[in-house]
N, CA, C and O atoms as a Tinker XYZ file with bonds, in Angstrom:
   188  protein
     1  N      9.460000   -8.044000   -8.237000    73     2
     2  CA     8.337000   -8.516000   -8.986000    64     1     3
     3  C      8.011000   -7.525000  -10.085000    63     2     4     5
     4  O      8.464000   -6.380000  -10.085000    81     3
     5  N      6.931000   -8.176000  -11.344000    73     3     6
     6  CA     6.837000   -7.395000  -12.350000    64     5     7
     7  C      5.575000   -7.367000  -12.063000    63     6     8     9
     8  O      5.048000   -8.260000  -11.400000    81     7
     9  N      4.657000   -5.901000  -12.721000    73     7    10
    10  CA     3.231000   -5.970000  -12.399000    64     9    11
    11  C      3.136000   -4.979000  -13.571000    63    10    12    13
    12  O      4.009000   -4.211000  -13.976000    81    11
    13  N      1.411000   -5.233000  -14.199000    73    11    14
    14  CA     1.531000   -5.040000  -15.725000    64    13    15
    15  C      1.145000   -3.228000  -15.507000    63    14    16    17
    16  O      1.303000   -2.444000  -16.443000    81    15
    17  N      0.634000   -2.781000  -14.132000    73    15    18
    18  CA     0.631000   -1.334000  -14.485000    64    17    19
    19  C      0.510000   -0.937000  -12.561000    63    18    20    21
    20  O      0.345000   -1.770000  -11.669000    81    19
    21  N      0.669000    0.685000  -12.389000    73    19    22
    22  CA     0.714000    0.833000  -10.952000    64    21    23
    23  C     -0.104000    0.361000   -9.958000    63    22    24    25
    24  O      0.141000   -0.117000   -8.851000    81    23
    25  N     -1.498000    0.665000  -10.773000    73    23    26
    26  CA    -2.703000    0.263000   -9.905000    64    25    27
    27  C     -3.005000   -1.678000   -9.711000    63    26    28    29
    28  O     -3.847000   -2.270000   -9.036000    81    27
    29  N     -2.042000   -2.140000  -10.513000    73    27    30
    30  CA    -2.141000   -3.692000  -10.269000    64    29    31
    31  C     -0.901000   -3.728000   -9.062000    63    30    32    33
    32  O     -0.969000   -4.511000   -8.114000    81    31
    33  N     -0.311000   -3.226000   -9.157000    73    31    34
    34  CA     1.355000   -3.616000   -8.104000    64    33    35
    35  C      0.255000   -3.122000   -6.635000    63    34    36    37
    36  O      0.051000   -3.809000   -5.634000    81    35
    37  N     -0.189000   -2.033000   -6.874000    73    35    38
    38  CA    -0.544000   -1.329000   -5.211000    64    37    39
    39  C     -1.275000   -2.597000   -4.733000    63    38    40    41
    40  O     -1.003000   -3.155000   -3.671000    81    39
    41  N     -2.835000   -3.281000   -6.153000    73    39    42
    42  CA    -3.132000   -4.022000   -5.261000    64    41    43
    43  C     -2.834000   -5.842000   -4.823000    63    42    44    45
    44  O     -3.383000   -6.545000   -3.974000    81    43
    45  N     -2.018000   -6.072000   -5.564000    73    43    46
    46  CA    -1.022000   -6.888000   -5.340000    64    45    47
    47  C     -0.799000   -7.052000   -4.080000    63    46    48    49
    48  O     -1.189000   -7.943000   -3.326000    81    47
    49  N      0.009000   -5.920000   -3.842000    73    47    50
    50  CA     0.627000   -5.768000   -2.643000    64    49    51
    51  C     -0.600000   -5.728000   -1.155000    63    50    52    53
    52  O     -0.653000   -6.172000   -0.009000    81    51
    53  N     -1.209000   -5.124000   -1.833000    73    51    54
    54  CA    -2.182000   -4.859000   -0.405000    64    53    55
    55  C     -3.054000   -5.817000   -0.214000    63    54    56    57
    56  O     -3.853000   -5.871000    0.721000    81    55
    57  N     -2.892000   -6.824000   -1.343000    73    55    58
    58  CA    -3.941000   -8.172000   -0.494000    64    57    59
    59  C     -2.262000   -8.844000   -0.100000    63    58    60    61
    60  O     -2.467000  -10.057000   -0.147000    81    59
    61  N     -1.356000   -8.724000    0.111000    73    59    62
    62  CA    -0.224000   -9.132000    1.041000    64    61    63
    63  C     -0.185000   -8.972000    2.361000    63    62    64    65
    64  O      0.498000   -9.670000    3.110000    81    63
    65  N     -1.287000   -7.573000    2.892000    73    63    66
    66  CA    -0.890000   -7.012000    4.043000    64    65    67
    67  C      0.083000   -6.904000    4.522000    63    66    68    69
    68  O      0.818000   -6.279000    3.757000    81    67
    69  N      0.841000   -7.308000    5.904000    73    67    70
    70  CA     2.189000   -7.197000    6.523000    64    69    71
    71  C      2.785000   -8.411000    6.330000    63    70    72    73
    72  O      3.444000   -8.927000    7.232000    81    71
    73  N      2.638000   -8.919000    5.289000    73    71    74
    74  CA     3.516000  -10.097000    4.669000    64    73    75
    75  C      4.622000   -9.887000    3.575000    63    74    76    77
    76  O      5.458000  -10.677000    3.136000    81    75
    77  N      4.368000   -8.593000    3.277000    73    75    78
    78  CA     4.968000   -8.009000    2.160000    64    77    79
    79  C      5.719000   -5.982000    2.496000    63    78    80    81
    80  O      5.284000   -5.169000    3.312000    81    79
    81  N      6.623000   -5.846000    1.728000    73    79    82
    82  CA     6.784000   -4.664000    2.227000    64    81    83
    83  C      7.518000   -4.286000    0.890000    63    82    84    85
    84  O      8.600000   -4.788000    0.586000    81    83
    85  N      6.886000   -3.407000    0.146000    73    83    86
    86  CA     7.381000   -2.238000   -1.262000    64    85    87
    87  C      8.521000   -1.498000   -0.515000    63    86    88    89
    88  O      8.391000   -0.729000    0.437000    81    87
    89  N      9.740000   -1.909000   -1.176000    73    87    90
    90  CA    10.959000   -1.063000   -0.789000    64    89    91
    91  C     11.191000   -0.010000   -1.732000    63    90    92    93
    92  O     11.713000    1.042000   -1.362000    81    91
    93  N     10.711000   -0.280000   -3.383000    73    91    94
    94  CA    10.775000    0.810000   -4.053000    64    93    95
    95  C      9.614000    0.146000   -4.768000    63    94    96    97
    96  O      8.978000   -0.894000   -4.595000    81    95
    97  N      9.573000    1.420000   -5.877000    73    95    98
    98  CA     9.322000    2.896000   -5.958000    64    97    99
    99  C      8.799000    3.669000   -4.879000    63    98   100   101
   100  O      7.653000    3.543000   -4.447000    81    99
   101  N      9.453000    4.284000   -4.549000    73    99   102
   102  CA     9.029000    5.570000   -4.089000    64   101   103
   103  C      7.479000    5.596000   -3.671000    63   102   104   105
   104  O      6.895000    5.242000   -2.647000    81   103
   105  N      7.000000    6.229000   -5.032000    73   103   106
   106  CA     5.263000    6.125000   -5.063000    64   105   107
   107  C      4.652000    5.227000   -4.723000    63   106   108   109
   108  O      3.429000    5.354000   -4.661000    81   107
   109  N      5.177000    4.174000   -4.430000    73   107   110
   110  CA     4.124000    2.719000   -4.387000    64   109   111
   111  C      4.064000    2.742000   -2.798000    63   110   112   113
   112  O      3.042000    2.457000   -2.174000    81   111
   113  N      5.276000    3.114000   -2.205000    73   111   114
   114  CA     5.501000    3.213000   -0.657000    64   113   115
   115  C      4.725000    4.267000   -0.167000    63   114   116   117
   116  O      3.978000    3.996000    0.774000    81   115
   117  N      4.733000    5.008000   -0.447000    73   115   118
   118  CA     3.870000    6.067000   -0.602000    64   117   119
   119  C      2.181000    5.856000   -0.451000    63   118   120   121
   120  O      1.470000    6.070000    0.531000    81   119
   121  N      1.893000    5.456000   -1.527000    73   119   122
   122  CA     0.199000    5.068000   -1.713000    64   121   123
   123  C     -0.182000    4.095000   -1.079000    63   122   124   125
   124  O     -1.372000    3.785000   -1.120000    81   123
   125  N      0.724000    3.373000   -0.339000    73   123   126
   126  CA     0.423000    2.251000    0.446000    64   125   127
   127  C      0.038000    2.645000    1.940000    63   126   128   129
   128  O     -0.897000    2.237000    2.630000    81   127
   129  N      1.262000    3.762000    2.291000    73   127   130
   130  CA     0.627000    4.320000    3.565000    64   129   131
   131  C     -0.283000    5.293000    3.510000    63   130   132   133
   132  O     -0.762000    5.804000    4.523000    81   131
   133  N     -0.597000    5.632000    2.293000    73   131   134
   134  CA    -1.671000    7.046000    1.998000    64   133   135
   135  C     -2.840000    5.974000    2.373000    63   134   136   137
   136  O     -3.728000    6.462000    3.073000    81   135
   137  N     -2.934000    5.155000    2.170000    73   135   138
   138  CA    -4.269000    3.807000    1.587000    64   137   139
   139  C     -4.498000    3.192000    3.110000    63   138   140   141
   140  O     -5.509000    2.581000    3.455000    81   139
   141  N     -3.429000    3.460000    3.896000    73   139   142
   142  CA    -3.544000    2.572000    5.380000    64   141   143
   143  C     -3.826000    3.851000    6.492000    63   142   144   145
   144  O     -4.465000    3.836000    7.544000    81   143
   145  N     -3.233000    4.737000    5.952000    73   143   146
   146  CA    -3.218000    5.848000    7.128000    64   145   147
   147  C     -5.236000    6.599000    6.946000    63   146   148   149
   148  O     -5.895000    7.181000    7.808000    81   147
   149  N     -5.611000    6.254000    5.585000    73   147   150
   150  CA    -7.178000    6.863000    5.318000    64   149   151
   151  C     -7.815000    5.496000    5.958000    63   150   152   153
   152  O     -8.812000    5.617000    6.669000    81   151
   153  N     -7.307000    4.312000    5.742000    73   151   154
   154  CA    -8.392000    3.303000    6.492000    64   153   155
   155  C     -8.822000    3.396000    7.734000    63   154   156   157
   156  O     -9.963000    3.300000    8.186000    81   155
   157  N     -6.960000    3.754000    8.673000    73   155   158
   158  CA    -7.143000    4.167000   10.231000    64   157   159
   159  C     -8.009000    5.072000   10.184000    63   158   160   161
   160  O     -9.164000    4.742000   10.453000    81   159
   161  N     -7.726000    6.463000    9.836000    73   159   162
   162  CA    -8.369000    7.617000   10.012000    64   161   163
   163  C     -9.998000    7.002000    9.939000    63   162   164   165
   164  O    -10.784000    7.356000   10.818000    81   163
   165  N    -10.275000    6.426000    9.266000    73   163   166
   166  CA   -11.949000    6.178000    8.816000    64   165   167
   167  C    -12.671000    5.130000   10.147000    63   166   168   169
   168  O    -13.867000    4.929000   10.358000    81   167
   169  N    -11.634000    4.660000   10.800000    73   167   170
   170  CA   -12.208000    3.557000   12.012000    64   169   171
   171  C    -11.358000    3.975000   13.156000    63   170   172   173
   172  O    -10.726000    3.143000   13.808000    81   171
   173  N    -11.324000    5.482000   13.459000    73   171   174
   174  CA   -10.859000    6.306000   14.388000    64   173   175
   175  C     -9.497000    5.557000   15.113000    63   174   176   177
   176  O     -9.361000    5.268000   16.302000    81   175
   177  N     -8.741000    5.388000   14.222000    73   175   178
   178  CA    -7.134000    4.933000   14.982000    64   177   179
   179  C     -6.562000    5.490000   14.643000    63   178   180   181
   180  O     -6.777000    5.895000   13.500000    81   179
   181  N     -5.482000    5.910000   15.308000    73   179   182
   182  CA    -4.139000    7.127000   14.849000    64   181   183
   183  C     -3.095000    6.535000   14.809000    63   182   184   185
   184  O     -2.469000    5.628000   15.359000    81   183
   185  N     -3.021000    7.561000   13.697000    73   183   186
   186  CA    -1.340000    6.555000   13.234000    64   185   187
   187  C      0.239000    6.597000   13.287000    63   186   188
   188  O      0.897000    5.659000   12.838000    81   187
């Protein structure tokens, strides 16, 4: 898929939830679990 800048692809993707999975870039895989691993952390689940 094409997305017009990073911060549109991340949230693209993240109203996908586990319907979707960023194989690349790098960074996008990245900020996706940075973005899921701070949600757990914030409603005490470990990840």
């Amino acid at each position: 898929m094409t997305f017009q800048d990073p911060r549109h692809a991340e949230w693209a993707l993240w109203q996908l939830t586990t319907n979707a999975e960023a194989l690349a870039p790098q960074w996008l895989r990245d900020s996706l679990r940075n973005r899921a691993a701070a949600i757990a952390t914030h409603y005490g689940m470990s990840s």
